[in-house]
C-alpha positions, 0 to 999 in steps of 0.5 A: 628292398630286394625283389620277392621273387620265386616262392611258388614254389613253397606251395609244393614245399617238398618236392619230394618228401619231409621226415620220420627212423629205423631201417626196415627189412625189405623183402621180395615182392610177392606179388610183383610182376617180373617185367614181361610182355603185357603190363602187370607182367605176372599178375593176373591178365589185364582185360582187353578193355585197358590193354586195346584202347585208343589214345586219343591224343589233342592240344594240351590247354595253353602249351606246345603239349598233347594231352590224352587219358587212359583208363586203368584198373583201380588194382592192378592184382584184381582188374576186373574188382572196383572202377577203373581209374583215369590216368592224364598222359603228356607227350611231345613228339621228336622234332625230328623223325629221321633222328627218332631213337624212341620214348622218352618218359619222365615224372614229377618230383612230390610224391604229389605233383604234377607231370603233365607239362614236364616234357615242354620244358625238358625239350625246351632245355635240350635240343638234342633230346627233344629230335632224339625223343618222343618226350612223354609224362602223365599225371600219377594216379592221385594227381591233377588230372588224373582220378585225385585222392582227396583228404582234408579241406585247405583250412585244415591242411593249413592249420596242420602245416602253418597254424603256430610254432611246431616246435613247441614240445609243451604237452597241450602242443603235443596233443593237438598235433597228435589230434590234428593227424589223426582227424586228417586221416579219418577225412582221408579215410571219409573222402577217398577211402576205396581209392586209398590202398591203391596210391601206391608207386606200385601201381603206378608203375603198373600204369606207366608200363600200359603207358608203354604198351598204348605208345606201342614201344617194346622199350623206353628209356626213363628221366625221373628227379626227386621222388620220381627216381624212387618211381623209375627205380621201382618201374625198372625193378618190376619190368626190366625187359622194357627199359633201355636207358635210364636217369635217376636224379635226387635219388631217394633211397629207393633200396630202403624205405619211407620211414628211413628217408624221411627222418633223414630229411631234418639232418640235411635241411640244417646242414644246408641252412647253416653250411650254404645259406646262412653263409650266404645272407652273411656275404650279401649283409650290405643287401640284406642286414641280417648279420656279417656271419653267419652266427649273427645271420643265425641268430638274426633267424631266431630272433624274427622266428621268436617274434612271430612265437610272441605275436603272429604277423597279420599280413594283409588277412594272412597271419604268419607264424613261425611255421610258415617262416620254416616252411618258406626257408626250407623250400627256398633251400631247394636252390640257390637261386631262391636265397635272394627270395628268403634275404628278401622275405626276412627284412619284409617280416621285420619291417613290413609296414616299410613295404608297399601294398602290392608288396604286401598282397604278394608276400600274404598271398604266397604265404598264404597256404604252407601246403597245398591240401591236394599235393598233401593228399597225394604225398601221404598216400604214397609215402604212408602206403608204400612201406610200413611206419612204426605206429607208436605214437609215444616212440614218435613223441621221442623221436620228434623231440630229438629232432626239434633239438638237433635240427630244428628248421625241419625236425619240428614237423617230424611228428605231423608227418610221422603221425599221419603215416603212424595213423593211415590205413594199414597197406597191403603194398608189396614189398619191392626189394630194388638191386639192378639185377637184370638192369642196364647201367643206371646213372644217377645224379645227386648233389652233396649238400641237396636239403632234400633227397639228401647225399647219403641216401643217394649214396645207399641207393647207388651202392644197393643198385648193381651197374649203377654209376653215381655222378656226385656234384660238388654244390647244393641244389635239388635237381642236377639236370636242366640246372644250366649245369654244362657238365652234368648235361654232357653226362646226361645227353651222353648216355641218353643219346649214345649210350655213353657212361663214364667208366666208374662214378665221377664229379661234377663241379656246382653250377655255379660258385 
């Protein structure tokens, strides 16, 4: 039996987002800092208590890293209102001070995850940058070991993501799914509501811009995948002053708005399973037995799917169902070096008794959890708070039947999502309109068949966005840079070390064949 290998990753299982339909009206933000001297730019003064305080930088526990925290208003419009909140910062320093050029800063993908170790791999993957830069990150607020928003328990998070077949449209399914949403955002509510407001990409790039401010750097330059980009794209809209250079990758359609994004998630999903795995499981059949093309490997999926509907799989105390099987095929999706993972997965779920023991207990334990209760808490906060939902309950009971018709591996999921964001507290976020204006030249990177930050909304973003230069990759994976890709690499090291930006939107070809 092929060997299971990477699916960690499922526990974070969109590294940037998952569903919901209507294009909203993006209008100025009011209340939105223009990019100034001091951080929050034309809001209110920041007291000196934030803007004169002293990183204190120490190794980072177990890596290369150093690890700081700084404090930062809990609302950035209102400074002195409420407890300030904790804000983890990473750095790594230029390995070579005589090549310094500045600070380059970097997030993580989720909304949800973390960012904290990002910078030791970054200088690991790229020499150059790492002599060039001071390589830093930090947690979001919301995240790890920054001041965490907190909502439901792990069992309830798993009985929402993985406890039966979200495909089923039967009134009774409907209804609990419903339910299950609405009881998640009264723990939110419960459990982090004073902080709940203020999870927004708004304020958070209020605390990367004191982030530059405590660096003591005029200017940054800015590498941000997945749902980092949407980050970058909104910090260089509200303080274009302090930008130099900067790289979006996976680009969410940061011109427009969550609801949009998200129900444009199952569409891409399908269309990498059916036009890249599913082709795939079907040349490697002699490995994995699932079908010589990719119409028998298809049915091959449905046939184990209906089985673990009629009798769920006890796998070592782990019960499996159909939702887990989607959500470890939808996460494995994100990279073709995953595939093997799920080959391996499906003949494991239709002969596990075939398996050894340690087998057993490491299949059980990474499909234990579909997702990770703190990444969720984060991700709907943002995604929730950032822009306005349709809170139509009936429109999204529609809207998700659609999408379970169409594209099923992902569109099931559509009304869990699209009922929490339907049923969270209503946001005050400003309205953040993203054109380029006042920008230097923005690259962006995006593959055409990415399952999640998909090629499309990329391609709105780059058009929404002025100057821009859109490098298209002719393959499927989620992230394009430190993908061991040679000539997305020369593009990126080009404009981040020389200035160097190809004259107008280009190509690259797959990593790999």
């Amino acid at each position: 039996m092929h060997v299971f290998k990477k699916p960690a990753r499922w526990l974070a299982a969109a590294a940037c987002g998952l569903l919901a339909a209507a294009v909203l009206p993006v209008a100025h933000a009011s209340a939105a800092p223009a990019g100034g001297g001091a951080p929050g730019g034309g809001s209110p003064r920041i007291p000196g208590r934030y803007l004169h305080q002293q990183l204190d930088w120490q190794p980072c526990p177990g890596g290369s890293l150093e690890c700081a925290s700084m404090s930062v208003p809990r609302d950035w419009y209102h400074p002195d209102s409420g407890p300030s909140l904790t804000v983890a910062v990473s750095r790594h320093r230029a390995a070579d001070p005589a090549k310094r050029r500045g600070v380059l800063m970097m997030a993580a993908g989720g909304p949800g995850a973390s960012g904290l170790p990002r910078p030791a791999r970054l200088a690991s993957y790229s020499p150059k940058l790492a002599d060039a830069y001071d390589i830093v990150s930090f947690d979001q607020r919301g995240v790890g070991a920054s001041t965490k928003v907190v909502c439901a328990d792990q069992d309830e998070v798993d009985a929402m993501f993985g406890g039966g077949d979200l495909r089923d449209r039967s009134a009774a399914a409907v209804r609990q799914t419903l339910d299950r949403a609405r009881d998640f955002v009264q723990d939110c509510k419960r459990n982090s509501g004073g902080l709940l407001p203020y999870i927004t990409t708004d304020q958070a790039v209020h605390d990367m811009d004191l982030y530059r401010e405590l660096l003591g750097e005029e200017q940054i330059s800015y590498y941000g995948p997945s749902y980092a980009s949407f980050l970058g794209a909104y910090y260089a809209t509200e303080f274009p002053r302090r930008v130099e250079r900067v790289v979006l990758d996976s680009n969410i359609d940061f011109t427009g708005d969550w609801q949009s994004f998200l129900t444009g998630q199952p569409m891409s999903f399908q269309r990498r399973f059916e036009q890249d795995f599913l082709p795939w499981l079907a040349k490697n059949d002699a490995t994995y037995h699932q079908g010589r093309t990719p119409e028998e490997a298809k049915a091959s999926y449905e046939r184990l799917r209906a089985a673990l509907h009629e009798r769920p799989l006890d796998v070592e105390g782990t019960v499996v169902t159909p939702d887990h099987l989607d959500a470890a095929a939808t996460s494995a999706l994100y990279n073709v070096d995953q595939f093997a993972d799920l080959g391996a997965l499906l003949g494991f779920l239709e002969h596990p008794e075939q398996a050894p023991a340690e087998t057993r207990k490491a299949v059980a334990g990474r499909l234990k959890h579909v997702m990770g209760a703190d990444f969720v808490a984060d991700f709907f906060a943002v995604t929730c708070g950032d822009t306005p939902w349709n809170r139509d309950s009936r429109y999204w009971v529609k809207e998700s039947a659609e999408a379970t018709r169409s594209h099923p591996l992902a569109g099931a999921r559509e009304l869990t999502y699209a009922a929490v964001c339907a049923n969270w507290p209503r946001s005050k976020a400003p309205r953040i309109k993203v054109t380029g204006e006042g920008l230097p030249p923005v690259l962006m990177l995006n593959s055409r068949n990415d399952p999640a930050t998909y090629y499309e909304a990329a391609v709105r973003a780059h058009r929404g966005m002025a100057g821009s230069r859109l490098v298209t990759v002719e393959g499927g994976d989620h992230g394009q840079f430190q993908n061991h890709n040679a000539c997305v690499d020369a593009h990126v090291e080009g404009y981040l070390l020389d200035g160097a930006l190809p004259a107008g939107d280009t190509t690259c070809p797959a990593a790999r064949g």
